[in-house]
PyMOL commands that place a pseudoatom at each C-alpha (Angstrom):
pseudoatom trace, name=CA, resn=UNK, resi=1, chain=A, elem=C, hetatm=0, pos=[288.116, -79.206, 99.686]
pseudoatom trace, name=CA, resn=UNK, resi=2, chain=A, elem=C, hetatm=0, pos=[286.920, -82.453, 101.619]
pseudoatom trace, name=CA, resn=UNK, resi=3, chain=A, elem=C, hetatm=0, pos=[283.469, -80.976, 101.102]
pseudoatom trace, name=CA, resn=UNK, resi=4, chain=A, elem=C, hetatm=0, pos=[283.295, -80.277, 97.777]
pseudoatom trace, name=CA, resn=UNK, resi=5, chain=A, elem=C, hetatm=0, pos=[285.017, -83.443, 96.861]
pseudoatom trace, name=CA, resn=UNK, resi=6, chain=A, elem=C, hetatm=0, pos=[281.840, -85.798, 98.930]
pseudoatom trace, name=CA, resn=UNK, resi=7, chain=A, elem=C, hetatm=0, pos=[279.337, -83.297, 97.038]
pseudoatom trace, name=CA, resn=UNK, resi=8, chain=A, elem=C, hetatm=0, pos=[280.772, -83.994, 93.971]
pseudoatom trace, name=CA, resn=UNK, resi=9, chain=A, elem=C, hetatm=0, pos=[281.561, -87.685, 93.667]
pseudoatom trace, name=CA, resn=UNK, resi=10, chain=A, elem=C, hetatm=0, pos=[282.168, -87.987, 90.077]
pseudoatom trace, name=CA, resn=UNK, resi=11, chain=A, elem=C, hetatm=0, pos=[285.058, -85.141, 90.977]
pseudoatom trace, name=CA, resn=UNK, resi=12, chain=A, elem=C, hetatm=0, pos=[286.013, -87.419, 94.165]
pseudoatom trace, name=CA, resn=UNK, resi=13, chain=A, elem=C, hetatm=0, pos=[286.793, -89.842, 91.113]
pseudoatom trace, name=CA, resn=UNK, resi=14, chain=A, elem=C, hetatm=0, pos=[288.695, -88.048, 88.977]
pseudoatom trace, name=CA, resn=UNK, resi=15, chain=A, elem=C, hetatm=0, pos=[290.857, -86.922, 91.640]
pseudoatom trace, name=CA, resn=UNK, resi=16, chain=A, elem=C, hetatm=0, pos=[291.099, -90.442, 92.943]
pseudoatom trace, name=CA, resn=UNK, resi=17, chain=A, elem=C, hetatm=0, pos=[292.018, -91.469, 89.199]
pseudoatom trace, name=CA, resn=UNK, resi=18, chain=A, elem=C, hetatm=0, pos=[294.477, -89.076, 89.101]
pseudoatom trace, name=CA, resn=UNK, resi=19, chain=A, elem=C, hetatm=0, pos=[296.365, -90.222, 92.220]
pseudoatom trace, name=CA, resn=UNK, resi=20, chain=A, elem=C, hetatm=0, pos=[296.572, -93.593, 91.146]
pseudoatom trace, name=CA, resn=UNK, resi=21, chain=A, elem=C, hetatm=0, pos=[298.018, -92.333, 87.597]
pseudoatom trace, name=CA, resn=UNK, resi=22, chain=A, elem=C, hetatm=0, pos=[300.408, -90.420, 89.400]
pseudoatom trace, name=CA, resn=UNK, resi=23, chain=A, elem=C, hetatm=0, pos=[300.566, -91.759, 92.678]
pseudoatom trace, name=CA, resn=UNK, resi=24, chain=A, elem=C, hetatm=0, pos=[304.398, -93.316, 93.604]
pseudoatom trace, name=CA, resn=UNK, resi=25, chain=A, elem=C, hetatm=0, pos=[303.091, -96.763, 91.611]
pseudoatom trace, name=CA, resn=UNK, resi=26, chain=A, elem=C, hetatm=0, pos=[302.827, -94.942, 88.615]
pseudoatom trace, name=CA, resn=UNK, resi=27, chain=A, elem=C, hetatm=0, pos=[306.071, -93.797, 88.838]
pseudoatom trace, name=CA, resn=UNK, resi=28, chain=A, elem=C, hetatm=0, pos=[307.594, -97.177, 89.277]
pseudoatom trace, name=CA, resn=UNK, resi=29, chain=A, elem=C, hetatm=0, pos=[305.797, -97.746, 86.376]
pseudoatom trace, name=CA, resn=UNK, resi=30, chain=A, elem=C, hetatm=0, pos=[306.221, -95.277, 84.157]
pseudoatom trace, name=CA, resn=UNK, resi=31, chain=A, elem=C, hetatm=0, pos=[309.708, -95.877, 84.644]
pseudoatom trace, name=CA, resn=UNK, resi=32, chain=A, elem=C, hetatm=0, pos=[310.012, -98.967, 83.465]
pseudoatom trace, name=CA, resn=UNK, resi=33, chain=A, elem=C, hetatm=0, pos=[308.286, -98.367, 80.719]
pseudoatom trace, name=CA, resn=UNK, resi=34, chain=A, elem=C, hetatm=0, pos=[310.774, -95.408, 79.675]
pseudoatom trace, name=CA, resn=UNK, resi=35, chain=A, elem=C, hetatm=0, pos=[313.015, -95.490, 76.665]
pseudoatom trace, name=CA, resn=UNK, resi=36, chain=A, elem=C, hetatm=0, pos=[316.055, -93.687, 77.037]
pseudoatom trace, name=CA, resn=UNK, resi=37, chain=A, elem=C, hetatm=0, pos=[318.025, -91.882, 74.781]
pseudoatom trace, name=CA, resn=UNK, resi=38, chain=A, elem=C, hetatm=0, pos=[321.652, -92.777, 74.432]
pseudoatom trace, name=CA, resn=UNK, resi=39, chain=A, elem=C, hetatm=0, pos=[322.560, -89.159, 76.262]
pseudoatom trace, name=CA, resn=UNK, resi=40, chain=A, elem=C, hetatm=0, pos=[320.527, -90.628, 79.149]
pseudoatom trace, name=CA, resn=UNK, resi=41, chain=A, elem=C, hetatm=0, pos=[322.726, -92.966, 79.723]
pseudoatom trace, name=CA, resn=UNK, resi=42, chain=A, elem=C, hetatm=0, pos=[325.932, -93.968, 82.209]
pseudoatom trace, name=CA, resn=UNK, resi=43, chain=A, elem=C, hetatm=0, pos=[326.771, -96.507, 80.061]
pseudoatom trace, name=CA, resn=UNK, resi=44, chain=A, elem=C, hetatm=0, pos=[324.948, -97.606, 76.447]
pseudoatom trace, name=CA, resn=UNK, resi=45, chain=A, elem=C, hetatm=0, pos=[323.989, -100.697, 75.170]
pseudoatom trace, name=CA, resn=UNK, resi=46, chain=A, elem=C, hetatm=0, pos=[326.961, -103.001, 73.844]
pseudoatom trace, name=CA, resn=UNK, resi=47, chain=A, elem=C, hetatm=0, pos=[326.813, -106.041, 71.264]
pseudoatom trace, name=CA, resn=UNK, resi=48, chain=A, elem=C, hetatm=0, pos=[327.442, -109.323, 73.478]
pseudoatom trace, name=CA, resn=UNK, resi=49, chain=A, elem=C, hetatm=0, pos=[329.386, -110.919, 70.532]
pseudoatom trace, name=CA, resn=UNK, resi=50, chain=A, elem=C, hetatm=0, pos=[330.831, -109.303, 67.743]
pseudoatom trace, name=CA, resn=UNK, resi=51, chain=A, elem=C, hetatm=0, pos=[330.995, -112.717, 65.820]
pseudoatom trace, name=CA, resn=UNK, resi=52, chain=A, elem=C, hetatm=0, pos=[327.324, -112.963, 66.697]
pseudoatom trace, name=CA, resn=UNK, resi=53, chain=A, elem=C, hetatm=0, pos=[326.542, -109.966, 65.148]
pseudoatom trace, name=CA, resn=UNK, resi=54, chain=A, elem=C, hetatm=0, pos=[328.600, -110.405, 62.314]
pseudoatom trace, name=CA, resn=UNK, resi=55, chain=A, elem=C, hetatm=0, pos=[327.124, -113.546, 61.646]
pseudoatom trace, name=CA, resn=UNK, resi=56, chain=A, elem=C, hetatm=0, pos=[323.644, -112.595, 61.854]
pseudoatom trace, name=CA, resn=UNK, resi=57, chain=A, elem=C, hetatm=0, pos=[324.545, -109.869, 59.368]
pseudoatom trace, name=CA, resn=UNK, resi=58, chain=A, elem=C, hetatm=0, pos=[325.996, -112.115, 57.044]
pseudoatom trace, name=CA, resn=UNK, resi=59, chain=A, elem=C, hetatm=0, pos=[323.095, -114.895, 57.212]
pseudoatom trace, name=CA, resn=UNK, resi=60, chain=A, elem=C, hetatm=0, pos=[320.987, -111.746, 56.465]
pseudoatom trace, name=CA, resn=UNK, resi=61, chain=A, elem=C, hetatm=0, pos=[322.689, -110.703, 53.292]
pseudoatom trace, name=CA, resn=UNK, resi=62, chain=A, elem=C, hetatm=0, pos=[319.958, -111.124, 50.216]
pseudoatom trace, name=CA, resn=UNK, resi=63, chain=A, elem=C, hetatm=0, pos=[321.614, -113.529, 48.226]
pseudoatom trace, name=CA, resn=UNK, resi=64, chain=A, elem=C, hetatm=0, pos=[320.756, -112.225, 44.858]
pseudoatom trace, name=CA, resn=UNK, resi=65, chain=A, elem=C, hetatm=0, pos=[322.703, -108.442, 45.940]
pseudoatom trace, name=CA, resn=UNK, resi=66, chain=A, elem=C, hetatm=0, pos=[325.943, -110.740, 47.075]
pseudoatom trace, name=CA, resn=UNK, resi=67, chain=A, elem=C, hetatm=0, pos=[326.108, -112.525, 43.983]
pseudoatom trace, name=CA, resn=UNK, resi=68, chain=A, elem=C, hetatm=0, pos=[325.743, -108.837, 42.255]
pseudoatom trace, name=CA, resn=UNK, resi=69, chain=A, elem=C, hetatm=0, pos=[328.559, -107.510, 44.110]
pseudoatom trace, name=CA, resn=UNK, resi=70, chain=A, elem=C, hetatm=0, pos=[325.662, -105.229, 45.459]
pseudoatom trace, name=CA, resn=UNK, resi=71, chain=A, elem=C, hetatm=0, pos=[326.846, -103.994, 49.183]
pseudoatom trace, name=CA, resn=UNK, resi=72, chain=A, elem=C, hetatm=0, pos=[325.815, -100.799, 50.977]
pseudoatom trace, name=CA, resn=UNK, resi=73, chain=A, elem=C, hetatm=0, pos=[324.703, -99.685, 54.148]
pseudoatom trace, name=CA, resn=UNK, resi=74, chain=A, elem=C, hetatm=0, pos=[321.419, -99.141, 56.223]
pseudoatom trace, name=CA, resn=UNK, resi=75, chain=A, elem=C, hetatm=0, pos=[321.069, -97.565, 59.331]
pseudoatom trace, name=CA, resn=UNK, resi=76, chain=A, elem=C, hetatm=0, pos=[318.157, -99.365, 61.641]
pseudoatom trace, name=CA, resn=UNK, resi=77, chain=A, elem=C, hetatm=0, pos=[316.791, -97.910, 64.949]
pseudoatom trace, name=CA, resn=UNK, resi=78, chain=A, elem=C, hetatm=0, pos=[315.301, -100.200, 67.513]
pseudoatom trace, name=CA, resn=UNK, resi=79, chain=A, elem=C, hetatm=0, pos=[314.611, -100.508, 71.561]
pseudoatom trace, name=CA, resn=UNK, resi=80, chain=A, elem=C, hetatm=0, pos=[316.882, -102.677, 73.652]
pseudoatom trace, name=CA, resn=UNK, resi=81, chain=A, elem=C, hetatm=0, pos=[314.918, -103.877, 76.584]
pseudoatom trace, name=CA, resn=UNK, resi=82, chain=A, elem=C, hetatm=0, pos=[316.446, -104.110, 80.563]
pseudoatom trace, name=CA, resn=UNK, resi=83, chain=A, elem=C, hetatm=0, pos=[317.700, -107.859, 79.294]
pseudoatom trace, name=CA, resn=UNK, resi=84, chain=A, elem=C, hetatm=0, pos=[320.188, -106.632, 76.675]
pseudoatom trace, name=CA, resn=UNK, resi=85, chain=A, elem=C, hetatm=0, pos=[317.198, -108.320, 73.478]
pseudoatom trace, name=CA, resn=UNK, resi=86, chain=A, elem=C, hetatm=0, pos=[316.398, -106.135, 71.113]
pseudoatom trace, name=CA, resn=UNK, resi=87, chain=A, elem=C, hetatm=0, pos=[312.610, -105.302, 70.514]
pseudoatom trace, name=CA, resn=UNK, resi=88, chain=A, elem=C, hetatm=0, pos=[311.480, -106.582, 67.269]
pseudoatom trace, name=CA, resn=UNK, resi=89, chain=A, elem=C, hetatm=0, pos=[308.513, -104.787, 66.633]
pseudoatom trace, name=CA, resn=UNK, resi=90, chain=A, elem=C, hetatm=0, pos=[310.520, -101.634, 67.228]
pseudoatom trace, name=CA, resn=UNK, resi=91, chain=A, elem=C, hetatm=0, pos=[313.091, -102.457, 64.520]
pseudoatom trace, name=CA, resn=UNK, resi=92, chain=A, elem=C, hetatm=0, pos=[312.863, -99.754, 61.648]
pseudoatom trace, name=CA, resn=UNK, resi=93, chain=A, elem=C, hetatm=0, pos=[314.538, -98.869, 58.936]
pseudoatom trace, name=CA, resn=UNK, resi=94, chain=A, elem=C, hetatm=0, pos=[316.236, -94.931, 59.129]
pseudoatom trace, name=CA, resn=UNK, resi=95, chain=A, elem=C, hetatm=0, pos=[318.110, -95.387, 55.795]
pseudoatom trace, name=CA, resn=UNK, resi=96, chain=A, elem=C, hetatm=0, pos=[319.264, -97.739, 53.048]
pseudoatom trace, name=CA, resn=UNK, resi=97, chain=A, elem=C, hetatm=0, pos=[320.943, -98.063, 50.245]
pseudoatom trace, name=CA, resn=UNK, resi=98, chain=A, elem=C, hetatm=0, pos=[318.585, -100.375, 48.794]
pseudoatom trace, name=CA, resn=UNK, resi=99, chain=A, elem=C, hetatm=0, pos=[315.284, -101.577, 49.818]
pseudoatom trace, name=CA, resn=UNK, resi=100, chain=A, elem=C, hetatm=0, pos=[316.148, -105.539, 49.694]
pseudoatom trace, name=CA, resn=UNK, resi=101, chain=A, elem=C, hetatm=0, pos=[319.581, -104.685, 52.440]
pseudoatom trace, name=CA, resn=UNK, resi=102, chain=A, elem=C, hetatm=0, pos=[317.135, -102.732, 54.282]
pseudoatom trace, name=CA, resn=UNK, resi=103, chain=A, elem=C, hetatm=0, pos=[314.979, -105.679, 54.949]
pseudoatom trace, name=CA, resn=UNK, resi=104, chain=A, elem=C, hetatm=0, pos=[317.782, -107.638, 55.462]
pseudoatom trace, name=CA, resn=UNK, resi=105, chain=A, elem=C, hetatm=0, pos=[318.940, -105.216, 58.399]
pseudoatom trace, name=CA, resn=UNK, resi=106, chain=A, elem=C, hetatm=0, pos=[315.615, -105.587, 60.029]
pseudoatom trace, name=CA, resn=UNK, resi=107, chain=A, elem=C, hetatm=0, pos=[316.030, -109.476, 60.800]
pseudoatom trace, name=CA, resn=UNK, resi=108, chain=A, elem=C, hetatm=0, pos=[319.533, -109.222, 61.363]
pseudoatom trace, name=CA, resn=UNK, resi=109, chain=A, elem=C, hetatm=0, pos=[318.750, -106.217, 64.375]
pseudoatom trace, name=CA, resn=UNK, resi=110, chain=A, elem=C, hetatm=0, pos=[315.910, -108.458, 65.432]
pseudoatom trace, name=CA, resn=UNK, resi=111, chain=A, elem=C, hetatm=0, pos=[318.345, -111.053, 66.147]
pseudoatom trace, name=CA, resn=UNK, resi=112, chain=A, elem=C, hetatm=0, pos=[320.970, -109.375, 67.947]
pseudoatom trace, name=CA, resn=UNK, resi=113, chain=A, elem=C, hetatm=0, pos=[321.957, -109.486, 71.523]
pseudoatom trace, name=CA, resn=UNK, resi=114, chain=A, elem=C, hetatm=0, pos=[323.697, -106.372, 74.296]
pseudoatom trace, name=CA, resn=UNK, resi=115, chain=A, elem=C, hetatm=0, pos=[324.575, -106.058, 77.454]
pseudoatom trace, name=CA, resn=UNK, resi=116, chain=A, elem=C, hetatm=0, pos=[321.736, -103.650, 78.167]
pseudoatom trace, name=CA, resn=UNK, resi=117, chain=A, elem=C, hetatm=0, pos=[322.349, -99.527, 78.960]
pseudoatom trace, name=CA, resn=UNK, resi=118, chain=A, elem=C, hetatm=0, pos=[322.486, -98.380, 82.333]
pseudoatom trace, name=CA, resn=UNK, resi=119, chain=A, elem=C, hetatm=0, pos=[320.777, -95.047, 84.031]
pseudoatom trace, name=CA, resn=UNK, resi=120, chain=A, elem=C, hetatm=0, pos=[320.948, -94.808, 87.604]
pseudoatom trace, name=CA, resn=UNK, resi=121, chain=A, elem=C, hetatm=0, pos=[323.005, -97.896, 87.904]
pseudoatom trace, name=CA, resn=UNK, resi=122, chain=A, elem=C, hetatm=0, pos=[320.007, -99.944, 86.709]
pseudoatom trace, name=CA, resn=UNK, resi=123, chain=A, elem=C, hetatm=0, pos=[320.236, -101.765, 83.325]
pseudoatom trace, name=CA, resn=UNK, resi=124, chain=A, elem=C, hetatm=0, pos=[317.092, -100.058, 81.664]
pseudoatom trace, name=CA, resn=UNK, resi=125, chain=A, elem=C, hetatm=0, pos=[315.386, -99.888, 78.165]
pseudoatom trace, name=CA, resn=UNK, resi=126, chain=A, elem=C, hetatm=0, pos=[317.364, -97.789, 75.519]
pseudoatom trace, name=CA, resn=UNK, resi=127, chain=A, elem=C, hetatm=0, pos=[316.770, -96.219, 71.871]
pseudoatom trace, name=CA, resn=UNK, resi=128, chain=A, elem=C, hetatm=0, pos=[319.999, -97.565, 69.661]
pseudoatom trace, name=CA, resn=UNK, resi=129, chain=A, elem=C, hetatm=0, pos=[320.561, -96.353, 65.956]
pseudoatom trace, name=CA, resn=UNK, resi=130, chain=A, elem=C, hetatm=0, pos=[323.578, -98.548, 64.386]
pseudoatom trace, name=CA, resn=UNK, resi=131, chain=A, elem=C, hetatm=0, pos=[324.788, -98.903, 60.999]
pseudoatom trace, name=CA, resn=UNK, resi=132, chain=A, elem=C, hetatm=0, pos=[325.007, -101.946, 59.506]
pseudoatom trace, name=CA, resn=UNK, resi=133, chain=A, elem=C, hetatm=0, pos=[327.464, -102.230, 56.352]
pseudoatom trace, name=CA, resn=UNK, resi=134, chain=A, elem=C, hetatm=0, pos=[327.244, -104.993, 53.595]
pseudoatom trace, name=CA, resn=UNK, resi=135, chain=A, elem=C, hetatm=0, pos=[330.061, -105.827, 51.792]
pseudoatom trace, name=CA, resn=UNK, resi=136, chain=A, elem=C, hetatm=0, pos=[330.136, -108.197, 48.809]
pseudoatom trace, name=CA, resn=UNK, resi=137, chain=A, elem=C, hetatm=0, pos=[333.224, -110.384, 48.560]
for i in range(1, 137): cmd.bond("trace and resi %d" % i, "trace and resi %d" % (i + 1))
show_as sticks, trace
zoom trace
């Protein structure tokens, strides 16, 4: 194999290429860039604060639907990262009620905080779906 690998060098590349794409680096790698699903998981994501949460939900409430008495409910997907933040540009909208509360949801996910999921006793990135509920008064 030696041989054919220094008669061929752009071969001698692309095997060289494909150790170092899945050479133990790589793996490191490629771990930490994995999402996991909740299944995955020893232990899931968890809101830091409640309250927090709450409050972000209720800051994000479209003024014109509360004065309405227009609630419902959304249901947002989004990554939390190895830090417990969530990953705005991951934030997106499963279902809604209503197009306006759905945009609301969006900032309000952006915004919250977790004590990040665990796989292998490491806190690591993880896929969270969570309904969010609006209420009018």
């Amino acid at each position: 194999m030696l041989h054919q690998i220094v008669r061929r060098p752009a071969l001698a590349v692309a095997v060289l290429a494909a150790a170092l794409a899945f050479g133990p680096g790589a793996s490191e790698a490629q771990a930490q860039d994995k999402v996991y699903a909740l299944a995955e998981l020893q232990s899931p994501p968890k809101l830091r604060s409640t309250a927090e949460a709450g409050r972000a939900i209720s800051e994000s409430y479209p003024e014109d639907l509360k004065r309405r008495g227009v609630g419902g409910m959304v249901e947002v997907q989004f990554v939390v990262d190895e830090k417990g933040k969530v990953d705005a540009s991951t934030v997106e909208v499963l279902d809604a009620t209503h197009s306006q509360l759905g945009d609301a949801a969006k900032k309000a996910a952006a915004r919250l905080e977790f004590q990040p999921g665990k796989a292998g006793g490491s806190a690591v990135k993880a896929k969270v779906v969570l309904p969010i509920v609006y209420k009018p008064n």
